[in-house]
C-alpha positions in Angstrom: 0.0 0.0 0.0 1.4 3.7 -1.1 1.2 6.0 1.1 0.4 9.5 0.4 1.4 12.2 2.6 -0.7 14.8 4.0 -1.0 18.1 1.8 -0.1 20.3 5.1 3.1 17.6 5.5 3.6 17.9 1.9 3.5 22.3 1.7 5.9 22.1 5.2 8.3 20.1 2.8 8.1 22.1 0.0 8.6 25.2 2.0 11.6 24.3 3.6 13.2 22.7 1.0 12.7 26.0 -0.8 14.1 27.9 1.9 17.4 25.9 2.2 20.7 28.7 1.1 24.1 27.7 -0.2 26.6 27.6 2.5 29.0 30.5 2.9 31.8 30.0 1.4 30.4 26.5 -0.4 29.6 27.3 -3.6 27.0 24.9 -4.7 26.5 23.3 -1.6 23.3 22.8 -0.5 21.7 21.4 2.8 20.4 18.3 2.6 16.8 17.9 4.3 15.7 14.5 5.7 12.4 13.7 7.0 11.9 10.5 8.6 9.6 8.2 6.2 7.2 7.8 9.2 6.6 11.2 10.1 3.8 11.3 7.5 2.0 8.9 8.9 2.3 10.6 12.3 1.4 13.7 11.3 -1.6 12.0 9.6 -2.8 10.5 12.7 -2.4 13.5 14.8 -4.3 15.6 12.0 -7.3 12.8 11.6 -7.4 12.7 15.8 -7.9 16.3 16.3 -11.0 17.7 17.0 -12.4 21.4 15.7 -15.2 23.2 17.7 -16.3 26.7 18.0 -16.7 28.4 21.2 -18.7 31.9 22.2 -16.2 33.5 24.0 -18.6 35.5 26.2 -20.1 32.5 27.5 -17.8 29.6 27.0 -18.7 26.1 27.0 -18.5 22.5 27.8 -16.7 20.4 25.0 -17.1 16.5 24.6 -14.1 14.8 23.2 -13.3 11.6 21.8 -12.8 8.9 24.5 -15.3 10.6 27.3 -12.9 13.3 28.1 -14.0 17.2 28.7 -12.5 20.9 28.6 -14.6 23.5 30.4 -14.1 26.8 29.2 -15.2 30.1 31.6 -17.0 32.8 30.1 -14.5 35.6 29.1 -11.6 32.7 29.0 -10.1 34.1 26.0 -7.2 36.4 25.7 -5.1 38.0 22.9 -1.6 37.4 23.2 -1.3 40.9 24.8 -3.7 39.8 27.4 -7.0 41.6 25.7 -10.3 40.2 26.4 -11.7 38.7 23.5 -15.5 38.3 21.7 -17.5 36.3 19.1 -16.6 32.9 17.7 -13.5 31.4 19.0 -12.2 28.0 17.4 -10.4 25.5 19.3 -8.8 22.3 18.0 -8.2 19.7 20.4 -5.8 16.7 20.5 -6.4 13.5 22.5 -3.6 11.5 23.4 -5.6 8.7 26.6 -3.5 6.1 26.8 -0.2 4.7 25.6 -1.6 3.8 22.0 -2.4 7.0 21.1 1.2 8.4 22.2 2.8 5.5 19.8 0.2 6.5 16.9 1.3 10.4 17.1 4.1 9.6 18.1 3.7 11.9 21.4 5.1 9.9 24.0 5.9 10.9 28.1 9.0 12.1 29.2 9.3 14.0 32.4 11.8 16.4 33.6 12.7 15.6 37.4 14.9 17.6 38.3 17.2 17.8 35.6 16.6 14.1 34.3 14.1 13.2 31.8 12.8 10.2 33.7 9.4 7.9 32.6 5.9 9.2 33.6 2.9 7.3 35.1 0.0 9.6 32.7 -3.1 10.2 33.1 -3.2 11.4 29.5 -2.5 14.6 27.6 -4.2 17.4 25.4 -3.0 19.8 22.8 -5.4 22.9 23.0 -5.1 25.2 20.9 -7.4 28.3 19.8 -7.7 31.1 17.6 -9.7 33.3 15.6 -9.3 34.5 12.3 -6.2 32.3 12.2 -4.6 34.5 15.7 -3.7 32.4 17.9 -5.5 33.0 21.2 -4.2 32.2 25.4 -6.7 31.9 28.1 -6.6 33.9 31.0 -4.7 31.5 33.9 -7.4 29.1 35.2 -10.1 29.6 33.6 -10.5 26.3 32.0 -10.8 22.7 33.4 -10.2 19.5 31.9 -11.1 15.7 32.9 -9.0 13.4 31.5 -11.1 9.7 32.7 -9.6 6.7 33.6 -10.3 3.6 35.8 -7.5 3.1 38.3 -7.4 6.6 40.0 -4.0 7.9 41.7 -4.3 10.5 44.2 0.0 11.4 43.3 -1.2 12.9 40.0 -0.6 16.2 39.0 -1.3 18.8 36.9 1.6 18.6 33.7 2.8 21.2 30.7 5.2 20.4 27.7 6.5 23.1 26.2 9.4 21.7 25.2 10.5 18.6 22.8 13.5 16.4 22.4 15.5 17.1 18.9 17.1 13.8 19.0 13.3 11.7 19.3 10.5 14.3 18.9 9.4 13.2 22.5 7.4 15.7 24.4 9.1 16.9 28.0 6.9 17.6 30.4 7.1 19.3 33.8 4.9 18.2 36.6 3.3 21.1 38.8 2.5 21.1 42.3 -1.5 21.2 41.2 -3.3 18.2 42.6 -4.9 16.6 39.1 -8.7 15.7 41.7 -9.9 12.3 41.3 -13.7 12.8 40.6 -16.1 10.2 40.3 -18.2 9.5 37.0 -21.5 8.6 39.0 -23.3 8.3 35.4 -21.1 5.6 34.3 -21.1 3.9 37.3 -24.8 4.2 37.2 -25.2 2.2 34.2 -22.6 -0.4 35.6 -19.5 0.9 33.4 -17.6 -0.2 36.7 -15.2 2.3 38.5 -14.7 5.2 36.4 -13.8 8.4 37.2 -12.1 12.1 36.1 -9.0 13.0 36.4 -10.1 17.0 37.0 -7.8 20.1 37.1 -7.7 23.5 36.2 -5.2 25.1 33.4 -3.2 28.2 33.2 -2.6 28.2 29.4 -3.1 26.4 26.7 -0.8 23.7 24.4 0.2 20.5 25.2 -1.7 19.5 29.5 -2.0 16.6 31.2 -1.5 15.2 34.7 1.5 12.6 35.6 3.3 11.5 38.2 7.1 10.3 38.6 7.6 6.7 39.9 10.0 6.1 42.9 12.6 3.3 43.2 15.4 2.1 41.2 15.7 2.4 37.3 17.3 0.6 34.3 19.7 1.5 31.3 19.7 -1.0 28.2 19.9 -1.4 24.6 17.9 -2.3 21.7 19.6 -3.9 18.5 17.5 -3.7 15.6 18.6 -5.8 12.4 20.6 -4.5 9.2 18.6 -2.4 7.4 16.5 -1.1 9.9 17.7 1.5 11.8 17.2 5.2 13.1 16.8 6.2 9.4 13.5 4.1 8.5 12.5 3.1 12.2 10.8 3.8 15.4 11.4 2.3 18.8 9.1 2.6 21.5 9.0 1.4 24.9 5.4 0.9 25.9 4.8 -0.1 30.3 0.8 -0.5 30.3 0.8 -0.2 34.0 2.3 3.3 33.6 0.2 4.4 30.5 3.0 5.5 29.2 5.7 5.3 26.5 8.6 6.4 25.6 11.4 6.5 22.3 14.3 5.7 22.5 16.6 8.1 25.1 19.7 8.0 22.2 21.5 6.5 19.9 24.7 4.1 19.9 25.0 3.1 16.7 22.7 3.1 13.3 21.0 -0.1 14.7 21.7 0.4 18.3 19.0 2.1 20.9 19.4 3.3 24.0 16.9 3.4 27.2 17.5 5.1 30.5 15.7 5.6 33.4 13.1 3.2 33.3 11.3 2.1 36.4 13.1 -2.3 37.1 10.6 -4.9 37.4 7.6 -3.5 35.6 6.4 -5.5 32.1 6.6 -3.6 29.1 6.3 -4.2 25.7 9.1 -3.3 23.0 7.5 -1.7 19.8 9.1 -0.7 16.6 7.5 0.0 13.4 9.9 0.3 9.7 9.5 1.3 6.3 12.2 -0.3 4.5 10.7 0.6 1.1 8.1 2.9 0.4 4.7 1.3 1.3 6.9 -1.7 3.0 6.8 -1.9 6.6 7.6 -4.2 9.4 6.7 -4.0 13.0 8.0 -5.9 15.9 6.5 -6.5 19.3 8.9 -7.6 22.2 7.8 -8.5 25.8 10.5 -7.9 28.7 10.9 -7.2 32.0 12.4 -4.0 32.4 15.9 -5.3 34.2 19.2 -3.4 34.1 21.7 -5.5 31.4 18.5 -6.3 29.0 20.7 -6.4 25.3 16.8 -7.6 23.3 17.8 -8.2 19.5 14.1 -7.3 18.1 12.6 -9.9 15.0 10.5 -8.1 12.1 7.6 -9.2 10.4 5.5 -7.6 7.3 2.5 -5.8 8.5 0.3 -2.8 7.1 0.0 0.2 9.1 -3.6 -1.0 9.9 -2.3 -4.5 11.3 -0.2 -2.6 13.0 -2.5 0.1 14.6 -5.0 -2.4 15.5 -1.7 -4.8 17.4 -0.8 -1.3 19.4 -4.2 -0.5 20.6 -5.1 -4.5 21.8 -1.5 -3.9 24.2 
C-alpha cells in the first residue's frame, strides 16, 4: 500500500526545502533535508485525531471529546496574546492522546523532567489545546479552564503537567509536573449504568498547548539497549517502549549506533512491551512487538515481520 502524505506535510516540505541557502563560502553546496519516512504517517494521525469546535467567547462552553474526556471553558476565557479580552466565535482544536496507544500512533510519548533528568511518567493522559480566531492564535486567562482526563484506576500522586518543550534527537514531548493536585472525581453516570469504577481525572489550566496530569515513579531504574537488524535503523525506524501499568511510552533516550537504541531511566521490574515500526521501502513496513521485564543489562535483539499500518494500529491498541 502507497502512502500518500498529507497536503499540510507535503506544503511544510516544499517550504523548507525551498528555503534551504548555499553555505557560505560552499559554492553549490546545498543542505540536505531529511524527513523520517514515518513522520507522514504521524502527522496524519495526529491531524485525523484532532478535534475542531467553535466556542462563544462570552459564555464559553463544555466540549465532549473523543474517548469521554471534557475541557470547560469560563465565560471571558479568552485572551489575545497581549492579554485583551476577546469576543465572538472562538475556534479550538483539540488533541487526545488517553493512553499509551495514542502516544505511539502520534508519536507523542511521556517524558518527564525531574529535576534535571528526563525520567518515565505514570500519565493520566495529555491534550493539545489550541485556539484562535481568524487564524490568531488566542491564550486563556490563567485558570479559567478545566479538563477531565477519565480513567479507571485513580492515583491520588497525580498532577497537573505542561510540555513546552521537545526532544530534537526523538521528537518526544518533555513535560514538567506542577504542584497542582490533578482531583480524582467520580463519574456517577457511568457507574450508574454499571461501566464499573470510572472516574475524572479533573484540574484546572493556566494556558493552553500541550496538558496533562503525571506523576514520577519512585525506586530504582534501568539503562539497556535495543539492537534492531541490518537495514532497519534510526533512518526508517521507530522504537518505543510501551509499560501499560504506567500508561506510558517512551522512544528511544539515544543512539549508539545506526542499529543500536538506548533506554534510560526506566522504572526495574515492571512489564513492558518493545515496539518498533519500519519502512524499509516505500509502502513496505515491518513491526516488531517484544515483551520484557524491564531489568538493568537487558541487550533484546528485536525480529521483524511484514504488516500494514492497519495491522499494526489495530496490534498497538489491543497492548
Amino acid at each position: 500500500m502507497k502512502r500518500a502524505a498529507p497536503i499540510c506535510y507535503t506544503l511544510t516540505v516544499l517550504a523548507l526545502a525551498s528555503g534551504c541557502k548555499k553555505e557560505e563560502g560552499s559554492p553549490g553546496h546545498t543542505f540536505s533535508l531529511f524527513t523520517h519516512p514515518l513522520y507522514a504517517w504521524h502527522t496524519g494521525n495526529e491531524l485525523t485525531a484532532t478535534e475542531t469546535f467553535w466556542v462563544d467567547a462570552a459564555t464559553g462552553d463544555t466540549l465532549e471529546l473523543g474517548g469521554h474526556a471534557k475541557i470547560f471553558f469560563d465565560p471571558a476565557a479568552f485572551i489575545t496574546s497581549g492579554g485583551a479580552p476577546v469576543s465572538g466565535p472562538v475556534r479550538v482544536k483539540v488533541l487526545v492522546v488517553l493512553d499509551a496507544a495514542d502516544m505511539v500512533l502520534v508519536n507523542k510519548t511521556s517524558i518527564g523532567d525531574n529535576n534535571g533528568t528526563r525520567q518515565l511518567l505514570k500519565s493520566g493522559g495529555e491534550l493539545k489545546i489550541t485556539a484562535d480566531q481568524d487564524n490568531v492564535q488566542l491564550g486563556i486567562v490563567p485558570n479559567s479552564a478545566t479538563v477531565m482526563l477519565p480513567g479507571s484506576d485513580p492515583d491520588t500522586d497525580m498532577r497537573t503537567s505542561y510540555s513546552t518543550t521537545t526532544a530534537s534527537y526523538t521528537g518526544d514531548l518533555i513535560w514538567t509536573t506542577t504542584g497542582d493536585t490533578a482531583y480524582v472525581v467520580p463519574d456517577s453516570i457511568l457507574q450508574a449504568f454499571g461501566e464499573g469504577d470510572w472516574f475524572y481525572y479533573t484540574f484546572t489550566i493556566n494556558t493552553l498547548g500541550w496538558v496533562g496530569c503525571g506523576t514520577f515513579q519512585s525506586g530504582a531504574t534501568a539503562s539497556f539497549n535495543i539492537t534492531t537488524p541490518p537495514g532497519i535503523d534510526y533512518n526508517n525506524a521507530h522504537v518505543w517502549v510501551v509499560v501499560p501499568a504506567l500508561n506510558t511510552a517512551i522512544r528511544r533516550s539515544g543512539l549508539v549506533g545506526g542499529t543500536y537504541h538506548h533506554f534510560d531511566h526506566l522504572p526495574i521490574g515492571l512489564d513492558a512491551v518493545i515496539v518498533s515500526l519500519a519502512e524499509v521501502q516505500e509502502g513496505q513496513y515491518y513491526s516488531s512487538f517484544t515483551n520484557i521485564t524491564i531489568a538493568d543489562g537487558l541487550a533484546p535483539t528485536l525480529i521483524y515481520q511484514a504488516t500494514t499500518l492497519a495491522q499494526f494500529e489495530a496490534a498497538v491498541r489491543a497492548l
